[in-house]
GUKOLKE-731272 format. One record per residue: x, y, z of N, C-alpha, C in turn. Coordinates in steps of 0.2 Angstrom, whole numbers, padded with zeros to 4 digits, always signed. Layout:
BEGIN
XYZXYZXYZ;...
This chain:
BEGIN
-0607-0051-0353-0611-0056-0357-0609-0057-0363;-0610-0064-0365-0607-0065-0372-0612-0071-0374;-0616-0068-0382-0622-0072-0384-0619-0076-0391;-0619-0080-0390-0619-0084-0395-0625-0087-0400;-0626-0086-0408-0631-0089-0409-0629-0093-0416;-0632-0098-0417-0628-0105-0422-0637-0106-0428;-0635-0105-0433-0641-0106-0438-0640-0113-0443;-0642-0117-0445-0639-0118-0452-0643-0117-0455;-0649-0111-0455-0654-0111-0461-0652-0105-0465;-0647-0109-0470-0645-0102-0475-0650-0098-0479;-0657-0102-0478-0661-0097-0482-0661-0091-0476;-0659-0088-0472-0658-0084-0467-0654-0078-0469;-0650-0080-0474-0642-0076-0475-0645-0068-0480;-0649-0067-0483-0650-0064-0488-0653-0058-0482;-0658-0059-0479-0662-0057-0473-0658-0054-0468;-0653-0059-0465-0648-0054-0461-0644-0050-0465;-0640-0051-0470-0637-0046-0473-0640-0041-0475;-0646-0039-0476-0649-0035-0477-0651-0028-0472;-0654-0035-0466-0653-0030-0459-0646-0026-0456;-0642-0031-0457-0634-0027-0455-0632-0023-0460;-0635-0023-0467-0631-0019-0472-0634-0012-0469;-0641-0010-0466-0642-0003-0464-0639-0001-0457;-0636-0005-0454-0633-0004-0448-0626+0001-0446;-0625+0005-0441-0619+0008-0443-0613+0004-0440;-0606+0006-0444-0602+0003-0442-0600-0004-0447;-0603-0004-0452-0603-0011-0456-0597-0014-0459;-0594-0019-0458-0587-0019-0464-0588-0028-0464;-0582-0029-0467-0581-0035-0468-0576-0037-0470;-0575-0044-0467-0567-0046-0471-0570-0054-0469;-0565-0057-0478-0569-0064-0478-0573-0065-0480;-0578-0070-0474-0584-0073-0472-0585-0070-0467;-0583-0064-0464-0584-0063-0457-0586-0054-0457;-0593-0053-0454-0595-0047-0456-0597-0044-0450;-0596-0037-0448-0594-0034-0443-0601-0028-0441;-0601-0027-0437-0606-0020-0433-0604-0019-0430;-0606-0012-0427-0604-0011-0419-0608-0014-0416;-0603-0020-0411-0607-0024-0406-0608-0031-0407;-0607-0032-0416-0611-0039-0416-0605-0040-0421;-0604-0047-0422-0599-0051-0428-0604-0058-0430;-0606-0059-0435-0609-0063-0440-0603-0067-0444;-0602-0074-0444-0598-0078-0450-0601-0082-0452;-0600-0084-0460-0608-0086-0463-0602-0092-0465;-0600-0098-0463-0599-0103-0468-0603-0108-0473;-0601-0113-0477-0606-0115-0481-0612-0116-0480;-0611-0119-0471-0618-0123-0470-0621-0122-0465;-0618-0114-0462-0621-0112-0456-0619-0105-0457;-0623-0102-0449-0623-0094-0449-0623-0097-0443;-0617-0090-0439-0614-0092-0431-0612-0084-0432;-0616-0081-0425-0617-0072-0422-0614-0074-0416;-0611-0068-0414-0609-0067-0406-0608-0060-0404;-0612-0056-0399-0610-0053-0397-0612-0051-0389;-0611-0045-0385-0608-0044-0378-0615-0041-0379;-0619-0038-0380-0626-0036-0381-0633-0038-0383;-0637-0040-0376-0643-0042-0378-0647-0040-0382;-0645-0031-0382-0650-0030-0387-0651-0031-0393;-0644-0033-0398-0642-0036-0405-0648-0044-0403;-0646-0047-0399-0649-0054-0399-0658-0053-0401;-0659-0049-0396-0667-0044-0397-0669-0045-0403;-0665-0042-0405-0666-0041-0414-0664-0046-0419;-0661-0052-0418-0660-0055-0422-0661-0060-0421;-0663-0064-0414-0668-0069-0412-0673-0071-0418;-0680-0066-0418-0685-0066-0421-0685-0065-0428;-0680-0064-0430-0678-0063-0439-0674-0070-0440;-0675-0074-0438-0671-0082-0438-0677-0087-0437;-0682-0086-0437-0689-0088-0437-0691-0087-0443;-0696-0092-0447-0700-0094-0454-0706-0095-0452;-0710-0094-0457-0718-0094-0456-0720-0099-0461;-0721-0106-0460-0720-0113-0464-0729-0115-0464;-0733-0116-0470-0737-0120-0470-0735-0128-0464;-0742-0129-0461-0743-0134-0456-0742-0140-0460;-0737-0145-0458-0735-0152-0461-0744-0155-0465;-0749-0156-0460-0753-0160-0460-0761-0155-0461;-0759-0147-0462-0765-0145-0465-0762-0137-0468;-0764-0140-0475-0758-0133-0476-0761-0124-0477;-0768-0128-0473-0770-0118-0473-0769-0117-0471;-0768-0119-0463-0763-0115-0458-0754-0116-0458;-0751-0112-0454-0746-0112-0454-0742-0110-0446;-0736-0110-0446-0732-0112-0440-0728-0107-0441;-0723-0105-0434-0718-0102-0434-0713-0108-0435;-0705-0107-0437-0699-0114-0436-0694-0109-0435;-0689-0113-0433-0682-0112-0431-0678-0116-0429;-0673-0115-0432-0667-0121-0429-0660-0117-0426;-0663-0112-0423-0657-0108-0419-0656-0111-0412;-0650-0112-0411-0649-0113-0405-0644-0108-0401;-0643-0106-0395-0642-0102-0391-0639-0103-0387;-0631-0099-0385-0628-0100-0379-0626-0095-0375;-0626-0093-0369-0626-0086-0365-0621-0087-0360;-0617-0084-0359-0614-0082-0352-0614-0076-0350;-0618-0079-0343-0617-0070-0341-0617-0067-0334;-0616-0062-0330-0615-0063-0322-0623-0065-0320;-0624-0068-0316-0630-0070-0312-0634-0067-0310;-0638-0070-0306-0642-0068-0301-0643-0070-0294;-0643-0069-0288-0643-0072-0284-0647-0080-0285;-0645-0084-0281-0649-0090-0283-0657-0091-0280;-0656-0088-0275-0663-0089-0272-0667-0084-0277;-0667-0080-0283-0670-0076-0287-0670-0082-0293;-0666-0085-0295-0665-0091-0302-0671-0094-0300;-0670-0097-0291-0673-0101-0289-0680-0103-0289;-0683-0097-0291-0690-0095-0289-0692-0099-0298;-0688-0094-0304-0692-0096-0308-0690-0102-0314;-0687-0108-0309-0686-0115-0311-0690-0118-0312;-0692-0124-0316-0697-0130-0318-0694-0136-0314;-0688-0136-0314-0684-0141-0311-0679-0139-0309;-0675-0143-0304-0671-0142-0300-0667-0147-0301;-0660-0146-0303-0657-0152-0305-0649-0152-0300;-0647-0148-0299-0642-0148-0292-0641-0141-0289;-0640-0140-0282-0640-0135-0280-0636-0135-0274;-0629-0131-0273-0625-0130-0265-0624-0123-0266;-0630-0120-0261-0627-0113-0259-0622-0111-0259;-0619-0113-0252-0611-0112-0250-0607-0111-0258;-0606-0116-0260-0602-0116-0266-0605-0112-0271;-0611-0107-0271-0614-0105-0276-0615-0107-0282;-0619-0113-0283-0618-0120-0287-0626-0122-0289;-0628-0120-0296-0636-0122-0297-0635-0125-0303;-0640-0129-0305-0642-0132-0312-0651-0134-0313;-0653-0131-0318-0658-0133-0318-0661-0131-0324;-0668-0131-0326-0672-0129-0331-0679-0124-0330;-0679-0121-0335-0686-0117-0332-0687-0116-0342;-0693-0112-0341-0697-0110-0350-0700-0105-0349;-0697-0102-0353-0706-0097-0357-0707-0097-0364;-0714-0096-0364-0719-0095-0368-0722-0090-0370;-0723-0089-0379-0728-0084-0380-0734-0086-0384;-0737-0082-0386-0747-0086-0388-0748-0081-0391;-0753-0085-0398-0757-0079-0400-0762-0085-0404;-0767-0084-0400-0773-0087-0402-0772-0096-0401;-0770-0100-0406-0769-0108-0405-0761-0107-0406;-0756-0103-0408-0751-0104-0409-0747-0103-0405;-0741-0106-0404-0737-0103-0399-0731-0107-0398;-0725-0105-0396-0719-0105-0395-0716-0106-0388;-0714-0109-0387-0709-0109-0382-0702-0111-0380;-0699-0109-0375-0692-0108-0374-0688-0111-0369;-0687-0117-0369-0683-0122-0364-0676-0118-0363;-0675-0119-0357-0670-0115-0355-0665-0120-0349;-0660-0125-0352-0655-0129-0347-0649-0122-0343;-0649-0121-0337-0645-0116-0334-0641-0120-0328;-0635-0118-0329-0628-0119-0325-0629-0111-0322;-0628-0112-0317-0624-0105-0312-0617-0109-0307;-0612-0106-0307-0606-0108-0304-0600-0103-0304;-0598-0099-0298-0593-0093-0295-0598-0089-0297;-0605-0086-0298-0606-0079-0300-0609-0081-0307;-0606-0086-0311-0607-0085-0318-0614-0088-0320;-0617-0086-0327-0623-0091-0327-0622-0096-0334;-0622-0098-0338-0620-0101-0343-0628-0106-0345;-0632-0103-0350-0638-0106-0355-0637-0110-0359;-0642-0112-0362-0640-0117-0369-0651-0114-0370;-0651-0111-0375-0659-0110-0378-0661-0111-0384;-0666-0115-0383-0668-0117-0389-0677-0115-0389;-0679-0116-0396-0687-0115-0397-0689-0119-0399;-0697-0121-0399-0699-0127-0401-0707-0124-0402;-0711-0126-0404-0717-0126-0410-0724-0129-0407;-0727-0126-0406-0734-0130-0405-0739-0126-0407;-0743-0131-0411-0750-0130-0414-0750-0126-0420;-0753-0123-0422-0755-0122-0429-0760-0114-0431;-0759-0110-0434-0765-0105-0435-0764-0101-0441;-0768-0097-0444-0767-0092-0450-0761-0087-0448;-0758-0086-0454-0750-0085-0454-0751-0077-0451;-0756-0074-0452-0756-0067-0447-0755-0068-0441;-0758-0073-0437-0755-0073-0429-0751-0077-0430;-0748-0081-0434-0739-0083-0433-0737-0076-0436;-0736-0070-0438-0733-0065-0438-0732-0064-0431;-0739-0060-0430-0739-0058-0422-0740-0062-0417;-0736-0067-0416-0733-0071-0412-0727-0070-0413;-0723-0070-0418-0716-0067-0419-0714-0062-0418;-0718-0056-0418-0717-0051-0413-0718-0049-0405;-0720-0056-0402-0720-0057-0396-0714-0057-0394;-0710-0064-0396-0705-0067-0396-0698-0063-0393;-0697-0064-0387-0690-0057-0383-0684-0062-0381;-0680-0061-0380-0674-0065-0379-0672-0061-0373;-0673-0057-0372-0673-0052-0366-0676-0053-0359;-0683-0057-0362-0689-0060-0358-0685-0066-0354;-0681-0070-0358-0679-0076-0358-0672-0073-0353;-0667-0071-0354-0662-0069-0352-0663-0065-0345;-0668-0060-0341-0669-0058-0335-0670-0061-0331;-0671-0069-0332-0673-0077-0328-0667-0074-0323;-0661-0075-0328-0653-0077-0324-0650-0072-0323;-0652-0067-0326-0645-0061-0326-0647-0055-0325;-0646-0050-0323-0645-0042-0321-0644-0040-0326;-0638-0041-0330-0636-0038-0336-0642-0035-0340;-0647-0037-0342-0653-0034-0343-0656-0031-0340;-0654-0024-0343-0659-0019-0336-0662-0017-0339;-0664-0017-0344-0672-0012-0346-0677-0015-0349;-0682-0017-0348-0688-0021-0353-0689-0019-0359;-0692-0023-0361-0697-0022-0369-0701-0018-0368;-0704-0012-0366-0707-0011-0367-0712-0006-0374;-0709-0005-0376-0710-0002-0382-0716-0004-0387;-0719-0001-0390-0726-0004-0393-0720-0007-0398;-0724-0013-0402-0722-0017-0406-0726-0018-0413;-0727-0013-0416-0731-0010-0422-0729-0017-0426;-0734-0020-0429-0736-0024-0434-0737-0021-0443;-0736-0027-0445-0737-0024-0455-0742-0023-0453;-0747-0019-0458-0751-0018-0460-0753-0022-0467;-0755-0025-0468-0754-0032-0473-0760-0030-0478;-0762-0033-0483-0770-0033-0487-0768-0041-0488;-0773-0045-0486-0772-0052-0489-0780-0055-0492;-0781-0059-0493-0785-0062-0496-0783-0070-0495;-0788-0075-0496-0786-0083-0497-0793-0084-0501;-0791-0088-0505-0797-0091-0510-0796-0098-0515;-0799-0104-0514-0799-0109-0518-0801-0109-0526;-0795-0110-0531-0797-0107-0538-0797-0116-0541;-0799-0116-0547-0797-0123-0550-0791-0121-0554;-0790-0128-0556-0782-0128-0558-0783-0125-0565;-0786-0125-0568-0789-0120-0576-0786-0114-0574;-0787-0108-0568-0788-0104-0567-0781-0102-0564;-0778-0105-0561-0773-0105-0558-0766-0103-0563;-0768-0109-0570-0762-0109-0575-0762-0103-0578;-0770-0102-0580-0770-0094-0586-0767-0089-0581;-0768-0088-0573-0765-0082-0572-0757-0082-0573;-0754-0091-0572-0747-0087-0570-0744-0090-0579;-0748-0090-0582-0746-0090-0589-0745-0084-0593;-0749-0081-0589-0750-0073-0591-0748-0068-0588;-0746-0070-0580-0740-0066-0577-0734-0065-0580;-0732-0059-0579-0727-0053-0582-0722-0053-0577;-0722-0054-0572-0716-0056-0567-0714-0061-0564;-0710-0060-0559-0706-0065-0557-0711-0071-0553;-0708-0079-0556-0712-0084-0553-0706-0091-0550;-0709-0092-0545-0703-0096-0542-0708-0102-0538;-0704-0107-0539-0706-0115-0534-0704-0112-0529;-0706-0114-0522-0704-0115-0516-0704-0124-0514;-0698-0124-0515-0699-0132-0512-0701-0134-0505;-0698-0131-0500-0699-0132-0494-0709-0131-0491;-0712-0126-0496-0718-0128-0495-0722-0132-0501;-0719-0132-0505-0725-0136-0511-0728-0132-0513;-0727-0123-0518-0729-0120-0518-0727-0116-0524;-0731-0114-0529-0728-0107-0535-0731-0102-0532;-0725-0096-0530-0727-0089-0529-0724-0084-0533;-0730-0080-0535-0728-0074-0542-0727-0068-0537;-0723-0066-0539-0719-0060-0535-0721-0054-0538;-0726-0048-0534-0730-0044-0537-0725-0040-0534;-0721-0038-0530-0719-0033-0525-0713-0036-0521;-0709-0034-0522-0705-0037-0513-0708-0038-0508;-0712-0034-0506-0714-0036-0502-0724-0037-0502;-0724-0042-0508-0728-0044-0510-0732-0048-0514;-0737-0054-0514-0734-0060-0518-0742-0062-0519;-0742-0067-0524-0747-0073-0522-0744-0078-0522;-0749-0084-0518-0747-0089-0518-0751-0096-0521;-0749-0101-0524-0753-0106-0525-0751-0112-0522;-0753-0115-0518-0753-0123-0513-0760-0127-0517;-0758-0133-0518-0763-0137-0520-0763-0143-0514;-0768-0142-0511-0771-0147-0507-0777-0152-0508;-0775-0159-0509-0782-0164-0510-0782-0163-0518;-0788-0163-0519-0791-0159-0527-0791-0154-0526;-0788-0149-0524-0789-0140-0525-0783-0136-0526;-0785-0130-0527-0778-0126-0525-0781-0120-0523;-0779-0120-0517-0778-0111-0513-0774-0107-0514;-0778-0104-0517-0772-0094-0519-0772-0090-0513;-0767-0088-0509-0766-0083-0506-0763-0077-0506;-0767-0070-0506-0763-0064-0508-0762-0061-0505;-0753-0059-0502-0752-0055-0497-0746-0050-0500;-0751-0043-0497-0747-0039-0500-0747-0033-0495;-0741-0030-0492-0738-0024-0488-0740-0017-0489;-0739-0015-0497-0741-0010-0499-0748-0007-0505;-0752-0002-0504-0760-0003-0506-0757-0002-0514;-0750+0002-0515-0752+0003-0522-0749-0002-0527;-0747-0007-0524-0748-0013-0529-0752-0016-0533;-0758-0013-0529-0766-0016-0529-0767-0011-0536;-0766-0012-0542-0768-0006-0548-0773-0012-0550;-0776-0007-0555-0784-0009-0558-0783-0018-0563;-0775-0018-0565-0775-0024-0568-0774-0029-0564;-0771-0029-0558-0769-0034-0551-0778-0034-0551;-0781-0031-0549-0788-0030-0547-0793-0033-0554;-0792-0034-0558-0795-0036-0563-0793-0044-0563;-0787-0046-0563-0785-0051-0563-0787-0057-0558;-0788-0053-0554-0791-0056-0546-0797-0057-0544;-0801-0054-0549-0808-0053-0547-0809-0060-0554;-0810-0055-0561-0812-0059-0567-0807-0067-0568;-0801-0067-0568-0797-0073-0567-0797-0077-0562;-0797-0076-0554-0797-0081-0551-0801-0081-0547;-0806-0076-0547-0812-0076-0544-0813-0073-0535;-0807-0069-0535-0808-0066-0527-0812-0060-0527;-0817-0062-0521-0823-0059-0518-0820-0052-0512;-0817-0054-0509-0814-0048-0505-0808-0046-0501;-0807-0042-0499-0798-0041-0497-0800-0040-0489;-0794-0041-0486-0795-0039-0478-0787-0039-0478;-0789-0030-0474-0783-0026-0471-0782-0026-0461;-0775-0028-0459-0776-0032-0453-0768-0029-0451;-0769-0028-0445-0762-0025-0442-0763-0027-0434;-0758-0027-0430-0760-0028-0424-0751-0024-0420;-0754-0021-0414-0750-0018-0410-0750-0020-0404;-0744-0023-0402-0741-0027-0396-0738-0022-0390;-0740-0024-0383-0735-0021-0378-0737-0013-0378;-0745-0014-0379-0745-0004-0379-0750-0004-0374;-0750+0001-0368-0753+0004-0364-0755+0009-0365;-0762+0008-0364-0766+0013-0363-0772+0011-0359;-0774+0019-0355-0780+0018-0350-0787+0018-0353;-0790+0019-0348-0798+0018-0350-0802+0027-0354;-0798+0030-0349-0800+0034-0351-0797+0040-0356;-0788+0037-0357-0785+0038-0365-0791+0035-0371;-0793+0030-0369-0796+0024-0375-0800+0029-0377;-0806+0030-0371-0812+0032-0374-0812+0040-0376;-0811+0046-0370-0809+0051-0374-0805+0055-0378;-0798+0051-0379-0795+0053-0385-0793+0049-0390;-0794+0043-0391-0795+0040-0398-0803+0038-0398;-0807+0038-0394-0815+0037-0400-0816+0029-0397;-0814+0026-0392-0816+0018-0389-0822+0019-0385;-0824+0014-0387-0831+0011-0383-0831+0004-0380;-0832+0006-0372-0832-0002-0367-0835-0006-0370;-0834-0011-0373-0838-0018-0375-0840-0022-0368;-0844-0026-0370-0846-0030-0365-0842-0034-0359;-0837-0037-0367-0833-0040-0363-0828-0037-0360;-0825-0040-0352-0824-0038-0347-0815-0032-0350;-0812-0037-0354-0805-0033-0355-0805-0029-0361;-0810-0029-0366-0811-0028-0371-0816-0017-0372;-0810-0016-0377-0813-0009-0377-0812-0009-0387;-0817-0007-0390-0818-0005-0397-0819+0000-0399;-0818+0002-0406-0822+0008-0408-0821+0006-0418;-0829+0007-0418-0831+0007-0425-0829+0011-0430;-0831+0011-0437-0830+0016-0440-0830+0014-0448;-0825+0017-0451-0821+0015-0458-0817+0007-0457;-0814+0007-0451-0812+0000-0448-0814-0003-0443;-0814-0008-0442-0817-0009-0432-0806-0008-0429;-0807-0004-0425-0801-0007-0420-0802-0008-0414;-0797-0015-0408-0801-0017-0404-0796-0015-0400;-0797-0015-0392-0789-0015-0388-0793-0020-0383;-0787-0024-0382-0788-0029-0374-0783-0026-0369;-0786-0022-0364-0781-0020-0360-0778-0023-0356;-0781-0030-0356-0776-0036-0349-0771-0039-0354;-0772-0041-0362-0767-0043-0364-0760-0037-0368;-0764-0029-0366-0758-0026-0370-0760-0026-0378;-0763-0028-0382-0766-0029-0388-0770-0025-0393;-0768-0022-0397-0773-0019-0401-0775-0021-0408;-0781-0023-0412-0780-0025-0418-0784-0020-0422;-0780-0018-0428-0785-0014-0433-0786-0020-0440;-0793-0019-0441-0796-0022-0447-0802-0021-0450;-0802-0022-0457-0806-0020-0462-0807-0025-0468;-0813-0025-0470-0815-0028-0477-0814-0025-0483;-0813-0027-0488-0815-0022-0495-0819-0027-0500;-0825-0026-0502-0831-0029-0505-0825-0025-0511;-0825-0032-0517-0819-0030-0526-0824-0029-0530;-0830-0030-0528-0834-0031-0533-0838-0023-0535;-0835-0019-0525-0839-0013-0528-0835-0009-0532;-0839-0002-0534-0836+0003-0538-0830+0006-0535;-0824+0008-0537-0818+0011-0533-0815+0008-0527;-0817+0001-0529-0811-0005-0524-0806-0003-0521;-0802-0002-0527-0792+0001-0526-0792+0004-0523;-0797+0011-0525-0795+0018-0521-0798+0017-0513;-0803+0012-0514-0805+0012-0505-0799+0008-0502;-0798+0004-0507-0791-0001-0500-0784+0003-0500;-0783+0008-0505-0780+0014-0502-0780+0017-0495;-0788+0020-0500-0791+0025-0493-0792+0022-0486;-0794+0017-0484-0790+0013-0477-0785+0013-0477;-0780+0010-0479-0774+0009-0478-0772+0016-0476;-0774+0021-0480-0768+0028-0476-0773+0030-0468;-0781+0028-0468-0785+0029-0462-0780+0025-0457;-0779+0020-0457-0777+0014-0454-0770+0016-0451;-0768+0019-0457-0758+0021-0455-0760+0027-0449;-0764+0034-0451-0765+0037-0449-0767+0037-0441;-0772+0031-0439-0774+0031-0434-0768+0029-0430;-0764+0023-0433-0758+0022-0429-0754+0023-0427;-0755+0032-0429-0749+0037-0427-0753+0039-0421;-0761+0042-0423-0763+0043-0413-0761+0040-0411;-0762+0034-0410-0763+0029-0406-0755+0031-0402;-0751+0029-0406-0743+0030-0403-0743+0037-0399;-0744+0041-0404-0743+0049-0399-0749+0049-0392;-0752+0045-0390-0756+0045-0385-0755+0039-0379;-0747+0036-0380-0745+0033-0376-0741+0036-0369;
């Protein structure tokens, strides 16, 4: 198997090199930077991967995706990508390809001779992704061309957890053997704390006049984002006559009493919400309820349990969502969106130890 993958989105290049820096086996020469299994060369205007293992592709598929405010309403936001994708690899018998085509564009058994197209898709809630797939087979071999494409719109958490859907492995079992083992493995989501709130433009300038760290344009969205954390920001987009601040932040102790002060009495935010979601995880009815604490809801697929946080499981979609509110207004705000966040981590460890 030989995966090919072509980008020209250099804002990409900081993010891969990051991920391959903790990789073993790392070196470099040139422009051209090595793993085991995987070769990256970064030219001025493009990023081009290729290696003999799906499971590198697995992994750097979905790290080649951006989460972009929507062209035409900028509270919600999209997943993009401009990766395109080439594969060779041994086949599948044709009557097996055959099954999962949209079209049929030429076909001689005898000669063991196929062309055609097939797609998949992944979803979460309005937003969702899909994956055109043109496929050559010829002596045994299979040769792709894959691309992704974009539809609909939703709050940037389920474009998160939509890109944690996102498998190339999904896409690659259509045609070839060479993939023998599934995805299966839970697909743990951040644990985020965000917030969104419409401030006036008064309120907007005094905080970042009065930020103490790093502030930067983002041109590609139309936006100033003040950098509280690496992995943690606000942002301001001005929409119509308004500007909506968005606060997204990974870690609770960013959240100190001056972050908390400045967000309540400065920009006027009312509450935080902590949100995580766990993908591809099975569990039974009666794991749910007698060893983590789930109660049948009404709804048919659906299993809950209350508490300090609500979390929910859909057990026909594989899905688990943990989520929480924090009223900033009451006493010990910080320390309660601590004390979830470690409840939150905490639960996420049963949950795994009880798959």
């Amino acid at each position: 198997m030989l995966i090919e993958i072509l980008t020209r989105n250099m804002d990409k290049k900081p993010a891969l090199l990051t991920f391959l820096a903790e990789q073993p086996g790392l070196c470099t020469r040139g422009n051209e930077i090595f793993v085991d299994g995987l070769q990256m060369t970064v030219g001025q205007s493009y990023i081009y991967i290729t290696t003999r293992q799906w499971e590198w592709g697995e992994k750097i598929v979905p790290r080649l995706f951006s989460i972009v405010p929507h062209a035409y309403s900028s509270s919600y936001f999209e997943p993009v990508t401009d990766q395109k994708i080439l594969v060779t690899a041994i086949a599948r018998p044709l009557p097996e390809i055959m099954e999962r085509l949209t079209l049929l564009e030429h076909l001689d058994l005898e000669a063991e001779e196929l062309a055609g197209q097939f797609q998949v898709q992944w979803q979460s809630r309005d937003v969702a992704v899909s994956c055109p797939v043109s496929l050559m087979v010829q002596g045994g071999i299979a040769t792709a061309k894959i691309k992704f494409t974009t539809h609909f719109r939703d709050a940037e958490h389920h474009c998160r957890q939509l890109l944690n859907k996102i498998s190339l492995a999904e896409v690659l079992r259509v045609f070839t053997p060479e993939v023998t083992a599934p995805r299966e493995e839970p697909l743990v989501g951040v644990l985020t704390i965000s917030a969104r709130k419409v401030v006036t433009p008064e309120c907007c300038a005094e905080f970042l006049n009065h930020f103490q760290g790093q502030t930067l344009y983002l041109e590609q969205q139309d936006a100033l984002r003040a950098f509280l954390d690496p992995a943690g920001h606000l942002t301001f987009r001005q929409t119509a006559q308004k500007i909506e601040a968005e606060l997204y932040l990974e870690k609770p102790e960013v959240l100190t009493e001056k972050l908390h002060h400045q967000l309540t009495a400065m920009l006027g935010f009312t509450d935080l919400t902590l949100h995580r979601t766990i993908d591809k995880i099975s569990l039974e009815p009666h794991t749910l309820i007698k060893n983590l604490g789930f109660t049948k809801d009404h709804r048919f697929h659906l299993f809950t349990r209350p508490g300090t946080f609500l979390a929910s499981y859909n057990i026909k979609e594989r899905q688990m969502s943990l989520a929480a509110s924090v009223n900033l207004a009451e006493e010990g705000a910080v320390e309660r969106v601590v004390q979830l966040y470690r409840a939150m981590e905490n639960f996420t460890n049963r949950v795994l130890e009880n798959i």
